[in-house]
N, C-alpha and C positions, 0 to 999 in steps of 0.2 A: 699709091705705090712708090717706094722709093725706088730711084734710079741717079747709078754714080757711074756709068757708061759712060764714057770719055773724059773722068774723072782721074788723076793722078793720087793718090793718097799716100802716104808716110806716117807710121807707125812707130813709135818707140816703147819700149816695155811689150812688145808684143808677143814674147813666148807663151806667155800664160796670161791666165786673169783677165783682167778687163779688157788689155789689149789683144792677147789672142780671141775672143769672142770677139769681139768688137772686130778684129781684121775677117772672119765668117761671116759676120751678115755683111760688113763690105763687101768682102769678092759674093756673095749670094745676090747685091744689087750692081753687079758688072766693075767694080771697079778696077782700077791700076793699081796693085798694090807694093807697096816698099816695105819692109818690115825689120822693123832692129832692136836688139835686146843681145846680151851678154852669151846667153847658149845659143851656139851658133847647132848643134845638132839640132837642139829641141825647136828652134827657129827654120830650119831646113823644114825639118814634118808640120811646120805649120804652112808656111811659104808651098808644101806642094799638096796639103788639104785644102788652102785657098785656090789651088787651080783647077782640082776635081770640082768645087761647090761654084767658079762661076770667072774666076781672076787668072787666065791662063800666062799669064804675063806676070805673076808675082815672082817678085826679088827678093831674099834672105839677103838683107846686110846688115851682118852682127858687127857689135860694136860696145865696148864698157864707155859710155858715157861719164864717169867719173874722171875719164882723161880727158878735163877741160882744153888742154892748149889742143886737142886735135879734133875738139867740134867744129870748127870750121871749116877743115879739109873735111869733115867727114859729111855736112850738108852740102859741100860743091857735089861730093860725089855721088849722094842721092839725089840731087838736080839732074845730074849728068844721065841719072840712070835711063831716064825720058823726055829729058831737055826741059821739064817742067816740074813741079807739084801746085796741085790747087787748091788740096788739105792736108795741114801740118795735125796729126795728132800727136803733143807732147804728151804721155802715158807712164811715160817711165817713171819708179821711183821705190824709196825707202824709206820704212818707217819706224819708230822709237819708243823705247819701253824704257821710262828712269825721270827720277826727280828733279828737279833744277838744280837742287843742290849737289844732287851726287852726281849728274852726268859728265862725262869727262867734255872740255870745250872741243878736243878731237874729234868726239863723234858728233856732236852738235855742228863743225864744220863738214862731215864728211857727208849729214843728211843735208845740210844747206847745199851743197856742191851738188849733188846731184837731183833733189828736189825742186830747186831754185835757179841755179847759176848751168847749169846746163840746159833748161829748157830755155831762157832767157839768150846764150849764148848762141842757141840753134837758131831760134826766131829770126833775132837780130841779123843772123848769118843769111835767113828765106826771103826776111821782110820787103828790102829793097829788088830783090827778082821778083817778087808776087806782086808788089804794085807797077814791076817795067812790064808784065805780061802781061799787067790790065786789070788784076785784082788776084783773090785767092782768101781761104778759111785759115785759121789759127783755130785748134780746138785744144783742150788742156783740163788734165784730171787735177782738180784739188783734194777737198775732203770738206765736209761739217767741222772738222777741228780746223779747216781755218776761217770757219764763220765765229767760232768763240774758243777763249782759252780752255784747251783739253787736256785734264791730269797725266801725270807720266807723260806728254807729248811736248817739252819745250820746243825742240828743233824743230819736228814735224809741222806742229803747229804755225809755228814762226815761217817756215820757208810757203805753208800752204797761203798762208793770209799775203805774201808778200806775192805770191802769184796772183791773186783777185788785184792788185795793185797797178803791177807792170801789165795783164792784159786789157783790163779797163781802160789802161792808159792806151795802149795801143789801139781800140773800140774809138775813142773819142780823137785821137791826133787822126788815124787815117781810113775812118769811115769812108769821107770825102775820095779816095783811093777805089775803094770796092772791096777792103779789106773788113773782113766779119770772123766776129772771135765768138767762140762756143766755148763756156766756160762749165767743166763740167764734178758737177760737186756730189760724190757720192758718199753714202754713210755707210753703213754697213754689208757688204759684199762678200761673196764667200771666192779669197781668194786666198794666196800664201804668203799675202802681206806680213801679219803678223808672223810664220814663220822665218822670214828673215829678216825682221824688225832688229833694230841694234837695242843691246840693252845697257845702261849704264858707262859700263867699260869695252864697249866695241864689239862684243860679243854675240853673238847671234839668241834673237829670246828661243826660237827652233820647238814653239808648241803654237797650237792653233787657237786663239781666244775663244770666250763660249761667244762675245760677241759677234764675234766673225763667224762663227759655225753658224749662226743662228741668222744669217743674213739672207737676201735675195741670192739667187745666184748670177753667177757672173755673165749668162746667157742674157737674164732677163736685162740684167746693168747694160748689155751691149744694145738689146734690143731700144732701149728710152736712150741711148747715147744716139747710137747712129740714127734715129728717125731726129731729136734735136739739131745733130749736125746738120742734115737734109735740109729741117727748115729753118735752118740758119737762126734758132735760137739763142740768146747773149747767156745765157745760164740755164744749166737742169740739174733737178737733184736726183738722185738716183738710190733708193733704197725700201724702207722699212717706215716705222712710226719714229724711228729716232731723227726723222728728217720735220719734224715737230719744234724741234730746238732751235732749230735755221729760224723760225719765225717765232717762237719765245723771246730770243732774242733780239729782232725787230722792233717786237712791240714792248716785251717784258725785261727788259736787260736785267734789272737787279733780280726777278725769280730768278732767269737763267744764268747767272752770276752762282745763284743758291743750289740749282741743281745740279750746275756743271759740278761741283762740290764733293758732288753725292754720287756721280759718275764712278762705276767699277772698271776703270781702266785696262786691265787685267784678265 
């Protein structure tokens, strides 16, 4: 049985998608929830569906995380909110539809800034509290495109693999701490990612891929997230047959070099 009773948790991207399921089976195993993402209405009706299913104490604090210089005050303030947290889910993020060559290097920083440099920025901001309390989780959504180079995905790709970097790093510097990172690598999910994927020129792509239609849904993604969280696994993939490629290219790099190729990105 999972149980997160007297657990502090913090959510980012949690209006929808991964993160809104994922904050339901939380508050469904007791937890303390904190919960942040840019719609602060749509973040309200989650924050008080998490109190009817089990989290009576859940907190909406919205917040655009792309306003790097104010993550810092803004993880003091979710600290504050319970004088603690003891799971970080970074969740939040956005993602990219355009070639290397034509994508503007604007939007290639604007997905790095919030894919990358914001969850990095928050950590950094928890890390030092979570090891003066005694310890605390780091849990973190990447993607399969940052297990191998993914078509149309420069940025995305780029800021995903750089996140397998920085939290591994953080796995091995302060284990010794009682710090545990849950690294969580989903493939295809049926969420509104690709709706407001940037395309090219900054654009929003604003249709639903057949990939993504045709995914797990975002219940079941929550369901193998939070039981991994639970038992403090370092990685879970979370998908379909396309989570195949994760281990192609372990064992096969140049097939999966061949079939990344062949990938309909689109």
């Amino acid at each position: 049985m999972i149980d997160f009773h007297n657990k502090v948790v913090w959510i980012t991207g949690a209006s929808s998608g991964i993160g809104e399921a994922s904050a339901y089976r939380f508050a469904q195993a007791g937890a303390t929830l904190i919960l942040t993402a840019r719609q602060a209405e749509q973040l309200e009706q989650v924050a008080e569906k998490c109190k009817q299913l089990g989290a009576p104490k859940a907190k909406a604090l919205p917040f655009d995380l792309s306003q790097l210089d104010q993550l810092e005050r803004l993880a003091s303030e979710a600290w504050e909110q319970f004088g603690r947290i003891d799971i970080f889910f970074s969740n939040a993020g956005i993602s990219q539809r355009g070639t290397t060559v034509e994508t503007d290097l604007s939007v290639i920083r604007r997905v790095m800034d919030l894919d990358y440099y914001a969850p990095v920025i928050l950590t950094k901001a928890l890390l030092p509290r979570m090891i003066a309390q005694g310890g605390g989780q780091l849990a973190v959504t990447t993607s399969i495109a940052g297990r191998f180079g993914f078509p149309m995905r420069c940025a995305y790709s780029s800021a995903k693999h750089a996140l397998y970097g920085f939290f591994e790093t953080i796995q091995a510097e302060n284990y010794k701490d009682n710090i545990h990172v849950t690294i969580v690598c989903p493939g295809r999910v049926q969420t509104n990612i690709s709706l407001h994927a940037l395309e090219s020129d900054g654009r929003e792509h604003g249709q639903m891929d057949a990939g993504q239609a045709g995914g797990i849904t975002s219940q079941q993604a929550a369901e193998k997230i939070v039981r991994a969280i639970y038992r403090r696994r370092l990685e879970v993939l979370v998908g379909g047959k396309e989570l195949l490629m994760v281990y192609i290219k372990r064992f096969f790099p140049t097939l999966c070099a061949t079939l990344a190729r062949k990938i309909k990105a689109t």
